[in-house]
Legacy VTK file of the C-alpha trace (Angstrom):
# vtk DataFile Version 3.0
C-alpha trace
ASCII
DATASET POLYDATA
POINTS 464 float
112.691 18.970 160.508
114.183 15.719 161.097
111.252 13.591 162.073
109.385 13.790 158.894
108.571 10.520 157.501
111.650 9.607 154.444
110.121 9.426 150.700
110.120 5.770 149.827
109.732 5.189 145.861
109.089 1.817 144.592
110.645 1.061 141.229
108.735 -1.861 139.228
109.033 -2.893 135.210
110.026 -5.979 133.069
113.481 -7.236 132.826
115.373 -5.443 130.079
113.120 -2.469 130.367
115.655 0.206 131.667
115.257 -0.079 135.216
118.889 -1.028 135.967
119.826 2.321 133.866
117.305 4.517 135.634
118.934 3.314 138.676
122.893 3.778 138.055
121.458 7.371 136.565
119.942 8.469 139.755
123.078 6.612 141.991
125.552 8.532 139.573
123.921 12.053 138.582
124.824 14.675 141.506
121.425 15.766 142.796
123.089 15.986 146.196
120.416 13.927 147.981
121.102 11.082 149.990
119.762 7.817 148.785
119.981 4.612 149.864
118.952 1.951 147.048
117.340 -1.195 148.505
117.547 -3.813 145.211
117.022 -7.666 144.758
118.507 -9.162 142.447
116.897 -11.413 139.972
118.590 -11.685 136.691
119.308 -8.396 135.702
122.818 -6.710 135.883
123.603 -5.821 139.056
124.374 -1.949 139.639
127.887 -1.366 139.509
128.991 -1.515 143.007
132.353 0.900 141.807
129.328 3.366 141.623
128.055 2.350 145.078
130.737 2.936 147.199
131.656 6.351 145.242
128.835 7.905 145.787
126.611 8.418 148.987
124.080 5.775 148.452
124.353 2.557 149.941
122.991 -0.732 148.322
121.426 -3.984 150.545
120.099 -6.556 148.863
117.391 -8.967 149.920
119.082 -12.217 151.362
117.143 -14.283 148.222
116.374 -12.096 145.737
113.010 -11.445 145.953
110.649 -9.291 148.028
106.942 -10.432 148.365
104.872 -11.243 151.609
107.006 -13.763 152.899
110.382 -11.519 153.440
108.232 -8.599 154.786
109.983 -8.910 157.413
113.800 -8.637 155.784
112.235 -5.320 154.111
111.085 -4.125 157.723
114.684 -5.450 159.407
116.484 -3.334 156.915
114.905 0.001 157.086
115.068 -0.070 160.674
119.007 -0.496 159.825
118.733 2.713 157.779
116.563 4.356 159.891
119.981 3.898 162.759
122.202 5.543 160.580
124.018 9.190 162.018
123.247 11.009 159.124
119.948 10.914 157.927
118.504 9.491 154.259
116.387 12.068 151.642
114.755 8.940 150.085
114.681 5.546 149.783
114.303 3.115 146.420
112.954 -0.304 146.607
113.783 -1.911 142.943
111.285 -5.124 142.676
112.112 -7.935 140.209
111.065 -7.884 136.344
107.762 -9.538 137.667
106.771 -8.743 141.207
103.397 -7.387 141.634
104.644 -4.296 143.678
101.536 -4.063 146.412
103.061 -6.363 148.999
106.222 -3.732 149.521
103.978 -0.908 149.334
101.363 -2.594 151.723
104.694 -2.334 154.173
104.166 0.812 154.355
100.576 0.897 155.583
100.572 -1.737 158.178
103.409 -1.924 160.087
103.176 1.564 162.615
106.471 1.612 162.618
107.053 1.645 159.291
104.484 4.520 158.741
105.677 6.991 161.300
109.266 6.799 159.476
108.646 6.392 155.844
105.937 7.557 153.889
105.250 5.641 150.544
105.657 8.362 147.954
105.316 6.432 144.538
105.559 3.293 142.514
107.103 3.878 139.825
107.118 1.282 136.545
109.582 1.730 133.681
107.757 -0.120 130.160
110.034 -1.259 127.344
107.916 0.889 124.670
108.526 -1.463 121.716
107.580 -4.803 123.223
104.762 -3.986 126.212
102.369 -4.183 123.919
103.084 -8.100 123.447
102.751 -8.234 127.219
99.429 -6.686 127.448
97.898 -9.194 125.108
98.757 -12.339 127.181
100.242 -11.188 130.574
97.955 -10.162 133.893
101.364 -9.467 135.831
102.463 -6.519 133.076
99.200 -5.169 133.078
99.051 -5.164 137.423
102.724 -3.456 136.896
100.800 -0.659 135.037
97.536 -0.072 136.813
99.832 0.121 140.551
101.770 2.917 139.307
101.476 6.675 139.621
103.964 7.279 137.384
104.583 5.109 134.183
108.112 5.791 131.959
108.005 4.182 128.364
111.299 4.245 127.700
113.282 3.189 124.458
111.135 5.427 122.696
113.452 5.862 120.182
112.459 2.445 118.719
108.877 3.290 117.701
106.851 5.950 115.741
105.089 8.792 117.270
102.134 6.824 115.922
102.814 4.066 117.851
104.000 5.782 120.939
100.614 7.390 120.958
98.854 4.254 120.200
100.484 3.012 123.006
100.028 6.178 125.736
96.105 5.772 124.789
96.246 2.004 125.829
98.358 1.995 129.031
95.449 5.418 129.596
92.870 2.766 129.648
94.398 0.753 131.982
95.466 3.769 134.024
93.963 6.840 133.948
95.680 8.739 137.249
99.267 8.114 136.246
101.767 10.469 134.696
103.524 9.229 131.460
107.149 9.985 130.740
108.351 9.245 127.283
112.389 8.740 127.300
115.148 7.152 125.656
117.947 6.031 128.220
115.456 6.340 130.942
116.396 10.157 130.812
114.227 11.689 132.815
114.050 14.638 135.336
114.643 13.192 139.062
111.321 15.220 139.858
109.318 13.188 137.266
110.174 9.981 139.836
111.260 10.762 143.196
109.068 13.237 145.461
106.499 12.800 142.830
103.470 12.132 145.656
101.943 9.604 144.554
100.825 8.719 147.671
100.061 11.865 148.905
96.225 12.241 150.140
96.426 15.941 149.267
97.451 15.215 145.430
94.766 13.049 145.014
92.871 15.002 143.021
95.116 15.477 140.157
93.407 13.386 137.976
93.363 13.571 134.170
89.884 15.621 134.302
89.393 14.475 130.326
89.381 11.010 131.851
86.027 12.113 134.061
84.249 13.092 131.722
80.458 11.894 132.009
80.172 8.683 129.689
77.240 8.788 127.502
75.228 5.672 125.930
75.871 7.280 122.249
79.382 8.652 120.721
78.119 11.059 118.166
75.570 13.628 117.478
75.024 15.844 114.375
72.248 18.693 114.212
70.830 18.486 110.213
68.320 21.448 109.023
66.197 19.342 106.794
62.881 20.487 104.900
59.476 18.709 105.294
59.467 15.084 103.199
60.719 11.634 102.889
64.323 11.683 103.252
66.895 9.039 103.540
68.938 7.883 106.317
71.923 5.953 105.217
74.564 4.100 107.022
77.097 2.922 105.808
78.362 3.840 102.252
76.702 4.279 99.295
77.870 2.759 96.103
80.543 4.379 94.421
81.007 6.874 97.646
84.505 6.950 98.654
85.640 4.381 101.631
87.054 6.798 104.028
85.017 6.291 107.300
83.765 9.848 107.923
80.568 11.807 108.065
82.520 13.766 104.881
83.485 16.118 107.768
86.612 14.421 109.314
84.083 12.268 112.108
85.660 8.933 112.488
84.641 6.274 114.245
85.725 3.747 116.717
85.820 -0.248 115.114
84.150 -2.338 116.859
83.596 -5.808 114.381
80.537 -5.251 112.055
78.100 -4.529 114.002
74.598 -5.697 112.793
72.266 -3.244 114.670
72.711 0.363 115.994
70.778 2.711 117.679
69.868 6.353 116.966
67.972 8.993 117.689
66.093 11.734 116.090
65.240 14.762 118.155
63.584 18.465 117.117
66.158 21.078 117.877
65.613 24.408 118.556
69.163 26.066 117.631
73.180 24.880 117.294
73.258 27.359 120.718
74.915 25.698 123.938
71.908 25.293 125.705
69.764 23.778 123.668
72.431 21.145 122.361
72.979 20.255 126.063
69.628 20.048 126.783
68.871 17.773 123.489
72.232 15.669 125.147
70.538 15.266 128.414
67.445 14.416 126.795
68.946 11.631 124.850
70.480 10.166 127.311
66.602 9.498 128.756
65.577 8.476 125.604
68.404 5.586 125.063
67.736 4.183 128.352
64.564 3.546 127.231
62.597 0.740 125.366
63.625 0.643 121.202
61.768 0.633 118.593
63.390 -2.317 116.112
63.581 -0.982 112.590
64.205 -3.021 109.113
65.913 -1.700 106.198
63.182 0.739 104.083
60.994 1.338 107.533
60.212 4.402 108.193
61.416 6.760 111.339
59.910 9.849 112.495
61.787 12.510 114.928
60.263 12.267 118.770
62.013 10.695 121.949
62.188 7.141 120.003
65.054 5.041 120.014
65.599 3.150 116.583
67.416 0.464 116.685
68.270 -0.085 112.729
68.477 -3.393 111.740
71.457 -3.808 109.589
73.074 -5.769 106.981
76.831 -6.183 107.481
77.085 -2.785 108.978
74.729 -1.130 106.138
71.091 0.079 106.239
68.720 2.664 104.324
65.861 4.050 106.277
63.206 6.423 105.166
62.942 10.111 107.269
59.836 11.332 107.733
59.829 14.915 108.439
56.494 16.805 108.858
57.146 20.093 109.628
60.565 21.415 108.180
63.339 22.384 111.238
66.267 21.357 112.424
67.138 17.713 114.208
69.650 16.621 116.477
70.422 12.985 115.407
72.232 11.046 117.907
74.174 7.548 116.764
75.162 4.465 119.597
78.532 3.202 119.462
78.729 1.863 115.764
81.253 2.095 112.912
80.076 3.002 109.851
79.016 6.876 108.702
75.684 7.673 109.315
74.581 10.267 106.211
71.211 11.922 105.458
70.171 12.241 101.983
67.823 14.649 100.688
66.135 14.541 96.904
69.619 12.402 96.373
72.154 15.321 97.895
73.758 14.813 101.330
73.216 17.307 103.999
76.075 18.289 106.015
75.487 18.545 109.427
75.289 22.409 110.942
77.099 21.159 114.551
78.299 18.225 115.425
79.821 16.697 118.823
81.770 13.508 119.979
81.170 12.185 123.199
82.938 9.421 125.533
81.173 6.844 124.682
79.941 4.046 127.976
81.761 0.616 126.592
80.759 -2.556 128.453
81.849 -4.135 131.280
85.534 -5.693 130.705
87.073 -8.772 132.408
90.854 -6.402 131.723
91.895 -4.088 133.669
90.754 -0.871 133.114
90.647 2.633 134.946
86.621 3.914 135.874
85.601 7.436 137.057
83.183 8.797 138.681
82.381 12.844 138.749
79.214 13.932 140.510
78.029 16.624 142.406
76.212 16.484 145.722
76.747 15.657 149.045
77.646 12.268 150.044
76.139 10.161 153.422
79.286 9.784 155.010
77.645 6.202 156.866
76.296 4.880 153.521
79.706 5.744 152.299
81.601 4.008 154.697
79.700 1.101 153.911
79.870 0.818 150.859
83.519 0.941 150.273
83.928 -1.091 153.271
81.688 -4.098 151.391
83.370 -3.076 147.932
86.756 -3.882 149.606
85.710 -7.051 151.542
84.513 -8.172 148.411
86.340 -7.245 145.477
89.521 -5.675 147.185
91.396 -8.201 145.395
90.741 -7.035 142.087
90.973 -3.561 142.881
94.439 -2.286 142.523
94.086 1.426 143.301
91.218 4.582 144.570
91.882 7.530 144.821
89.531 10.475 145.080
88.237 13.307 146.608
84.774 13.543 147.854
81.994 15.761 149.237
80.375 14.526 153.044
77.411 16.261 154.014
77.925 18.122 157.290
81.867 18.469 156.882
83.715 21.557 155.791
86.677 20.107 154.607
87.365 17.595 151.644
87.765 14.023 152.101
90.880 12.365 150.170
91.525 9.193 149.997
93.959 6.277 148.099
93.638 2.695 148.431
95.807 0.149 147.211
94.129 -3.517 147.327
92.530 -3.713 150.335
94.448 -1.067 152.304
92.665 1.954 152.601
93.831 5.307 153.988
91.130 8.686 154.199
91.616 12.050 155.965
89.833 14.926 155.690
92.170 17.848 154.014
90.983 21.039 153.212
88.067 23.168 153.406
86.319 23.102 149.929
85.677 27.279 150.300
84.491 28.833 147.344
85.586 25.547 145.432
82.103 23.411 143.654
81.626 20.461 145.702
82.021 17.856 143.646
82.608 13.988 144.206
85.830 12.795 142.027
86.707 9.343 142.527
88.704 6.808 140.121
89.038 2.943 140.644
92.015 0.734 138.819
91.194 -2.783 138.939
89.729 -6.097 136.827
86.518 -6.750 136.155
84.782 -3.555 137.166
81.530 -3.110 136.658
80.919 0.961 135.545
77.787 1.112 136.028
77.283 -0.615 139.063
79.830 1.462 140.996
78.562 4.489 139.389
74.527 3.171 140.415
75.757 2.099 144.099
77.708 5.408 144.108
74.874 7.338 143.502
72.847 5.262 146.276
75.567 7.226 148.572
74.188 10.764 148.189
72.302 12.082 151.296
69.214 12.758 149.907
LINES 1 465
464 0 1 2 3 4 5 6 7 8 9 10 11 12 13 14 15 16 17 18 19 20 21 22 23 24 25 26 27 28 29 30 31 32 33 34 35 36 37 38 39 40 41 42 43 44 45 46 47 48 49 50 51 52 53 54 55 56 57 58 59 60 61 62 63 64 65 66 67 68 69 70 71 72 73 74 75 76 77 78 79 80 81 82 83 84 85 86 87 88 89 90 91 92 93 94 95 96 97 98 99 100 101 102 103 104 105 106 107 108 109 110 111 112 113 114 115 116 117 118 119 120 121 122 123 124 125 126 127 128 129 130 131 132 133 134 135 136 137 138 139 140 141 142 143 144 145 146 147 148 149 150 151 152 153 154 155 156 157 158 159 160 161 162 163 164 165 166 167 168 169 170 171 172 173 174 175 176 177 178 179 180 181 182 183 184 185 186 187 188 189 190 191 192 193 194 195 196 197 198 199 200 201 202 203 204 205 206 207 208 209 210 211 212 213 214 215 216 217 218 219 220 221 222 223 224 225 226 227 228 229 230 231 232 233 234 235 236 237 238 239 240 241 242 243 244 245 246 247 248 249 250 251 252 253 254 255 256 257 258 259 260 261 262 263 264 265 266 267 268 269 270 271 272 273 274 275 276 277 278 279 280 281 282 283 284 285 286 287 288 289 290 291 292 293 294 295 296 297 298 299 300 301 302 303 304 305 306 307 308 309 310 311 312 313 314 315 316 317 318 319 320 321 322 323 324 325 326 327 328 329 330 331 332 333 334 335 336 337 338 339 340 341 342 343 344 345 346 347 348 349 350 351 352 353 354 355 356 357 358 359 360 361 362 363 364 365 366 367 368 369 370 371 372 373 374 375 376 377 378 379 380 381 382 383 384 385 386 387 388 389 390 391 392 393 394 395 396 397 398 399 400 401 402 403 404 405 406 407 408 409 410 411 412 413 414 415 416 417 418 419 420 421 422 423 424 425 426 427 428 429 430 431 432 433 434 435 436 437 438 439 440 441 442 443 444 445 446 447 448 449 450 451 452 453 454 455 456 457 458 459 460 461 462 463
């Protein structure tokens, strides 16, 4: 049907990324759909206009090179041109300059009622130079912007790094966005699907987030269950002499560097088997007992299981603490964010543990940009909602870049989507949830966001 709104995909990324390529690959390869390529030039080869007139695109270029807020209205003036044309366009590409900050031309497509009963905005798009974005994440807020507006992300010129690196790479650009896909290529060679039509934009696709990403975060990243007999035992972090250096429980656990630290908190907890259930339940009970006050302990103090938090003094990362057990069992110990082993030491042998379990571990409050989730179930006070997004985005719409999410409103049937893009904010209400869990998924990409704030004023949402 011929008044559906036409795809729109904006295509962001640094100059000498691959964007030009990308480009003369999708002008040139015969897909047999009718493009028309809206560019600005700013530095970077033009597309070979040969090309252009060949094939059925058609190229316009901004009259000065540049599209931000101020030629809104040249971006406006020339898809109504394209909108007049007999035969009618499959999509649309918008290629921004090496450094625009992409929102303004995707903002076009919220506010201007024209503009949204013709075109939808489908995607942005950025294409990453794989070998030299890192350099641009450590010292460049517009790269990093590029990255957390995107739904998908290409690293291209993968052919210059290591699989190491790549993934290295992939695992940073997941912090900073945790909803995009990630195309590796070489040549920008990628399948049209993985960039045009991709719905980015597209209330119903919401949901598709990475559901690794949501997992719960928990104030501790390890646990280890250790059947120990009644005594003094020692606790030992950190390595003892002549033990090799290879950062691991001596069963492959490694752990996250974080600087020396010089204290770290643990806890030791009765358990009553390595069984599902009762290592959830000794999770959830640990997560009560970290929140709570700790119990400071020196090097040679002694710690007893019970819902105690130590928190063991160290010295440059190392401490020995005596275990007192009184009635032989097994324990669930459960270690804060720290780096160095943790082992327990019985009449001079190491125990190994019987189960062990990594968990996502809460890290503080960053002033980068980073991606935070929220999964919870329950049903949601669809007036305290609307509140509290409308406050979040009258005060810290600028520093959110993108929502998106799917949530649960007490009294309605159906699921409410929504995506956001700086202050913009679109929500409908989709499908019935049917047999489906209710359960609240949301993700925010932004600076300076606070996790647990949004997840605590989240939480004050829930009808009770």
């Amino acid at each position: 049907m011929d008044t559906d709104p036409i795809p729109v995909t904006v295509l962001t990324g640094f100059l000498g990324s691959g964007k030009t390529t990308l480009l003369n690959r999708i002008l040139s390869e015969r897909h047999g759909r009718k493009l028309a390529v809206i560019e600005n030039e700013f530095g970077e080869v033009g597309v070979d206009n040969q090309l252009v007139i060949q094939s059925d695109e058609e190229l316009f270029e901004m009259n000065n090179g540049c599209i931000c807020c101020s030629v809104r209205g040249d971006l406006i003036r020339i898809l109504g041109r394209l909108l007049k044309r007999k035969d009618r366009l499959d999509g649309i590409l918008i290629e921004t300059t090496g450094l625009a900050n992409p929102a303004p031309v995707a903002q076009t497509f919220f506010t201007d009622d024209e503009m949204k009963r013709n075109f939808r905005l489908d995607g942005i798009v950025t294409v990453v130079d794989a070998k030299h974005v890192s350099a641009h994440l450590d010292s460049d807020d517009e790269s990093v912007k590029q990255l957390a507006f995107a739904d998908a992300i290409l690293l291209n010129k993968t052919d210059l790094s290591t699989p190491v690196e790549l993934d290295a790479l992939e695992a940073r650009i997941r912090g900073i966005n945790a909803v995009a896909s990630i195309t590796r290529t070489t040549n920008c060679d990628v399948p049209l699907d993985r960039v045009l039509d991709i719905g980015g934009f597209n209330l119903g696709r919401a949901t598709e987030i990475d559901p690794k990403f949501l997992e719960p975060e928990y104030p501790f990243e390890w646990a280890g269950a250790y059947a120990l007999p009644a005594g003094s035992h020692q606790l030992v972090i950190g390595h003892a002499p002549g033990e090799e250096h290879d950062h691991d429980h001596g069963d492959g656990h490694h752990h996250h560097h974080h600087g020396t630290e010089n204290e770290l908190d643990v806890a030791v907890m009765p358990l009553e088997s390595t069984g599902e259930a009762d290592t959830t339940a000794a999770r959830d009970a640990a997560v009560g007992v970290f929140s709570d006050w700790e119990r400071r302990v020196k090097a040679g103090e002694t710690i007893e299981p019970g819902r105690t938090l130590n928190r063991l003094l160290l010295d440059e990362g190392l401490g020995t603490y005596t275990l007192k057990v009184r009635e032989p069992g097994l324990f669930a110990v459960f270690e804060g964010c720290g780096e160095e082993p943790l082992h327990i030491h019985v009449a001079g042998d190491t125990v190994k543990p019987a189960w062990q379990a990594d968990y996502h571990g809460a890290h503080e409050h960053s002033e980068s940009v980073s991606s935070v989730g929220i999964r919870q179930a329950g049903e949601l006070d669809g007036k305290r909602l609307n509140e509290w997004i409308g406050g979040l985005l009258r005060t810290k719409g600028n520093d959110i870049y993108r929502m998106k999410g799917v949530l649960s409103v007490k009294g309605a049937a159906k699921r409410l989507v929504f995506q956001g893009i700086h202050m913009l904010f679109d929500a409908k209400f989709d499908r019935d949830w049917g047999a489906e869990p209710r359960v609240n998924t949301l993700v925010f990409i932004g600076k300076n966001l606070d996790r647990s704030e949004l997840n605590e004023a989240f939480k004050a949402c829930l009808s009770a």
